[in-house]
TILUMRO-98995 format. One record per residue (C-alpha): x, z, y. Coordinates in steps of 0.5 Angstrom, whole numbers, padded with zeros to 4 digits, always signed. Each point is the difference from the previous one (the first is absolute). Last residue first. Layout:
N
XZY/...
***
This chain:
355
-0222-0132-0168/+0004-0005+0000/+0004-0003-0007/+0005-0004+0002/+0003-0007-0004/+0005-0005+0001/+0000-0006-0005/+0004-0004-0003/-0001-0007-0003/+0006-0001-0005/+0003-0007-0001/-0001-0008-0002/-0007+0001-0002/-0005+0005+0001/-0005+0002-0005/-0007-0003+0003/-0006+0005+0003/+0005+0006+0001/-0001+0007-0001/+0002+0006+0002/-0002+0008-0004/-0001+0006+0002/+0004+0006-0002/+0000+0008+0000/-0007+0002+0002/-0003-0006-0003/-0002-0007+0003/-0001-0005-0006/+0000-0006+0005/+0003-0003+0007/+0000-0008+0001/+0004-0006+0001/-0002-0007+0002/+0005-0007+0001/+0006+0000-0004/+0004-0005-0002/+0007+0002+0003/-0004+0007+0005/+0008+0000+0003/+0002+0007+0002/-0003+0006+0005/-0007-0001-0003/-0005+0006+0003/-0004+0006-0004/-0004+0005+0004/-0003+0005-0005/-0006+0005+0003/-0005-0005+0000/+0000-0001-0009/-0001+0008+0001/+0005+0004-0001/+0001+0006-0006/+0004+0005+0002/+0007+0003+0000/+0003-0006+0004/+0006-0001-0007/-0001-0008+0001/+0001-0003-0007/-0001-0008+0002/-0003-0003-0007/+0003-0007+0002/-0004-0008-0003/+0000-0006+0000/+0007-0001-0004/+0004-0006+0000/+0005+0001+0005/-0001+0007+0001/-0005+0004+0005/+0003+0004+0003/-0002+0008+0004/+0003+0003+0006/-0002+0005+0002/-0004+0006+0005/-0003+0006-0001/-0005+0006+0005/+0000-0006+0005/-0004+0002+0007/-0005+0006+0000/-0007-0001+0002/-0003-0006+0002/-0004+0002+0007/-0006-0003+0003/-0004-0001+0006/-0007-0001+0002/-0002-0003-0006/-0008-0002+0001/-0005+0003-0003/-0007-0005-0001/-0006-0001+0005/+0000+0005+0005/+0007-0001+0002/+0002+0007-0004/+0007+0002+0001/+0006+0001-0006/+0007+0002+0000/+0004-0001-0005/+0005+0004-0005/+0006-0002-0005/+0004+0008+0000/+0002-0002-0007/-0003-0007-0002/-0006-0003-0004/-0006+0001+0005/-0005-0005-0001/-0005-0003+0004/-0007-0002-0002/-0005-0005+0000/+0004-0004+0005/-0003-0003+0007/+0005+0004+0004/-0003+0006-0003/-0007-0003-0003/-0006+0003-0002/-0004-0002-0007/-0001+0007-0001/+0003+0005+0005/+0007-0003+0000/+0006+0002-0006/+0006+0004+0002/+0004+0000-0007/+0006+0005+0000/+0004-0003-0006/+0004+0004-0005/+0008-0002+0000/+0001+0008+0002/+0004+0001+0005/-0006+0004+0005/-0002+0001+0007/-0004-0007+0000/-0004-0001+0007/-0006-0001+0004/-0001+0000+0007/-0008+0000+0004/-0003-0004+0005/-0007+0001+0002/+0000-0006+0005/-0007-0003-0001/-0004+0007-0003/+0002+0004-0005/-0005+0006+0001/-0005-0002-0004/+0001-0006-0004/+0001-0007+0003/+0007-0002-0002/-0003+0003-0008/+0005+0007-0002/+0006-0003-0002/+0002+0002-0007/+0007+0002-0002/+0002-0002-0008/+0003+0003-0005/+0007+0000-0005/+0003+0005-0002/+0003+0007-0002/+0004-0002+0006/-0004-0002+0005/+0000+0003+0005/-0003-0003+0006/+0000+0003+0008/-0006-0001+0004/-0001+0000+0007/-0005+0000+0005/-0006+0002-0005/-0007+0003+0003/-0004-0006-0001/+0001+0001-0007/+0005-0004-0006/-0001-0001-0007/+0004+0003-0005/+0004-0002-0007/+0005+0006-0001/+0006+0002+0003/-0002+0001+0007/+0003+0004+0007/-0003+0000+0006/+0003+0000+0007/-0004+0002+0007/-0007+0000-0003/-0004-0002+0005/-0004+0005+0005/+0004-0004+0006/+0003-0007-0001/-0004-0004+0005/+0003+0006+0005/-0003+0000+0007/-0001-0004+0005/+0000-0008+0001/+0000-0003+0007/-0002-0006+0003/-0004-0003-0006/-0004-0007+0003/-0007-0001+0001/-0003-0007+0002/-0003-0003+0005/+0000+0004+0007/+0007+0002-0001/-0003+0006-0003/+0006+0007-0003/-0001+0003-0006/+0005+0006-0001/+0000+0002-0008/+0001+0006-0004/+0001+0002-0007/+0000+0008+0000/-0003+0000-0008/+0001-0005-0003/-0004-0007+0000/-0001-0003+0006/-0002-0008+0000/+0001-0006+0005/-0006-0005-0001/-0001-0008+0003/+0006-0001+0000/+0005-0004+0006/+0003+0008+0002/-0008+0002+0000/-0004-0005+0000/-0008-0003+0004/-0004-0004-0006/-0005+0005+0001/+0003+0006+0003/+0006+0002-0002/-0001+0005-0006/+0004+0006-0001/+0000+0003-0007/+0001+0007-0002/+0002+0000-0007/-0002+0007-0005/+0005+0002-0003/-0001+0007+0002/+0005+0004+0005/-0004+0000+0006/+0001-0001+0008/+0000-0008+0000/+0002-0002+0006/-0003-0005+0006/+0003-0001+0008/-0004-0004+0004/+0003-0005+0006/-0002-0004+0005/+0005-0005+0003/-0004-0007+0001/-0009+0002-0001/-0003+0004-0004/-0007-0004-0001/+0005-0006-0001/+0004+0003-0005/-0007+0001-0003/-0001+0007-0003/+0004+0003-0005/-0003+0001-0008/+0002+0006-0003/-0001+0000-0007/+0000+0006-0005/+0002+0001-0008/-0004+0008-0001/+0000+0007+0001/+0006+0001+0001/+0002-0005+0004/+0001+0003+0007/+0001-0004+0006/+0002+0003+0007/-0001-0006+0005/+0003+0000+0007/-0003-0003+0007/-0007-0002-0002/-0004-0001+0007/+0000-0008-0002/-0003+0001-0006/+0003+0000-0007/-0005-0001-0007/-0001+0005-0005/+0000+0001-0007/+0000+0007-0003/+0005+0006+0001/+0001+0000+0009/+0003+0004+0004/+0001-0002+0007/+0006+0000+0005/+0000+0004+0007/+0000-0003+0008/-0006-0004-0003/+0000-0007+0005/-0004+0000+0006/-0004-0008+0001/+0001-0007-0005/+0002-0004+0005/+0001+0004+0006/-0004-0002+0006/+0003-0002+0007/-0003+0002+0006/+0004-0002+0007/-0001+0003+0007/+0002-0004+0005/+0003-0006+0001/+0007-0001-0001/+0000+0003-0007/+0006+0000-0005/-0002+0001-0007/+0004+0004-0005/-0004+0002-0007/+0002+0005-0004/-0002+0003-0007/+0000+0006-0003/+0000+0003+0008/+0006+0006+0000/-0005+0006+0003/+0004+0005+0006/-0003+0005+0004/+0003+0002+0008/-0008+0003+0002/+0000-0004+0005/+0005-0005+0000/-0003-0003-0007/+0005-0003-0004/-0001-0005-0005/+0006-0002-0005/+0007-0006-0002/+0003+0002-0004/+0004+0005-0005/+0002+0005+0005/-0004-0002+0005/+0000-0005+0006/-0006+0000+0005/-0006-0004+0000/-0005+0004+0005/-0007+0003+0000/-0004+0002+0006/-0004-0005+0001/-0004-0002+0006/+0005-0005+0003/-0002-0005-0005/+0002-0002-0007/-0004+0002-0007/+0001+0000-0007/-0004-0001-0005/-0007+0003-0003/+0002+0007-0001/+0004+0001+0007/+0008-0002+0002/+0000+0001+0007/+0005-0004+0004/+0004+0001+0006/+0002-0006+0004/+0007+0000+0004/+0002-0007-0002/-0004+0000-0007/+0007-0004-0003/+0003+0005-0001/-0003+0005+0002/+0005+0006-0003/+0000+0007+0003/+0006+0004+0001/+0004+0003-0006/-0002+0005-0004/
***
């Protein structure tokens, strides 16, 4: 360890005691540089103490006493399993669940002052939510509540003086989850589900997600979804009741290796990200003739595509058609059709099938 740093104290010891911090020729302590900061060190008997809070002041005229805000700070965390409001004392929180939701209230960003600091994770397994509640209408990252919901999620607070903001996240948001689960039949979706393959090829089903606010699925849940199989059976993802995702009923999976990514905004489930599955399993051209209105294209893709999977786009002359559209899907043909028969020539298409 280095010589002793005054800084600004010009050659004054200091003393830090159970009610402030004291300057003047009386003390026995001295701010010198530590492994991890700045520390106290008593010349006599050559310990040291690293201050939870620091406070520089240069006195010229004597002895100078400043009080701390709040006073000491717990070296050590707390254990908590029921509700519980944060003093200025709390340095780290150890939240267990178990035996119920929970909610921590923080105390006044005021009261904690510019660059206080508090550490809180949620220890158990359950899906019981830890909720952290600014105080009053004070927030945390610009909301008024931040949720842990598995088991290791952890989180360091930090006060501005007015309101909190997340420095640090710890932990796994993902641990205690089922890391892949394969379905092939209708299921509903738990707190425990971080990725769900669907199989679909005895038929069609539906995936239910779990209410935005249901337990253990708090605001940024995220959760993937995909279709593992070649079938023409859709995979239905269906909101919790009367939910949305992106502001629709459902979401569909039609296509081959198709899946998305879904999170909880705490009021309906967005798409984070999506993947459309396989490129083009078969492509043509097809023509309607002059005078016809219609074309039964034989596509030879091996399954039953849906009206979505077919892609149709005119390469010639439209003549006097104005409207076109795709009926009578099966698993070797589908047909075109045209609103008016062309005149003057053949309105050709060209056609692909994607999965």
């Amino acid at each position: 360890m280095g010589a002793p740093d005054r800084g600004t104290y010009s050659g004054r010891t200091c003393e830090i005691r159970s009610d402030g911090v004291y300057f003047g020729s009386d003390s026995t302590w001295r701010i010198v540089p530590g492994p991890n900061g700045p520390v106290f060190q008593n010349d006599a008997a050559a310990t040291y103490t690293r201050p939870s809070r620091y406070v520089e002041v240069n006195s010229t005229q004597g002895p100078v006493a400043v009080a701390t805000t709040g006073g000491a700070r717990s070296t050590n965390g707390i254990s908590i399993s029921a509700n519980y409001t944060t003093v200025f004392a709390d340095r780290g929180i150890m939240a267990n669940a178990s035996g119920g939701a929970i909610t921590i209230t923080l105390l006044p960003a005021a009261t904690a002052g510019n660059a206080y600091h508090l550490g809180i994770v949620k220890t158990d397994n359950s899906a019981n939510i830890v909720t952290i509640d600014a105080n009053a209408a004070e927030t945390i990252n610009g909301a008024l509540t931040y949720t842990l919901t598995r088991e290791h999620e952890g989180c360091e607070l930090e006060s501005n003086g007015t309101n909190w903001i997340i420095r640090h996240f710890s932990g796994d948001p993902a641990v205690g989850r089922t890391a892949h689960r394969i379905v092939t039949a209708a299921y509903t979706v738990t707190h425990n589900d971080n990725a769900i393959e669907c199989n679909a090829t005895s038929g069609a089903f539906t995936v239910t997600l779990p209410a935005v606010s249901g337990a253990g699925v708090g605001i940024g849940f995220t959760l993937g979804i995909g279709k593992s199989d070649s079938s023409a059976n859709i995979v239905t993802i269906d909101g919790n009741g009367a939910e949305t995702i992106n502001g629709q009923v459902n979401y569909l999976l039609r296509q081959r290796y198709q899946g998305v990514e879904l999170v909880n905004n705490g009021t309906e489930w967005s798409v984070k990200t999506e993947h459309p599955g396989i490129g083009a399993t078969a492509s043509n051209e097809a023509t309607v003739l002059s005078g016809g209105t219609s074309v039964v294209v034989t596509h030879n893709a091996g399954y039953t595509p849906h009206s979505s999977d077919i892609h149709i786009v005119p390469v010639s002359d439209w003549f006097s058609t104005a409207r076109w559209w795709i009926s009578a899907t099966s698993s070797t043909t589908f047909t075109i059709t045209v609103n008016t028969a062309p005149t003057g020539g053949a309105f050709v298409f060209a056609w692909k099938i994607i999965r």
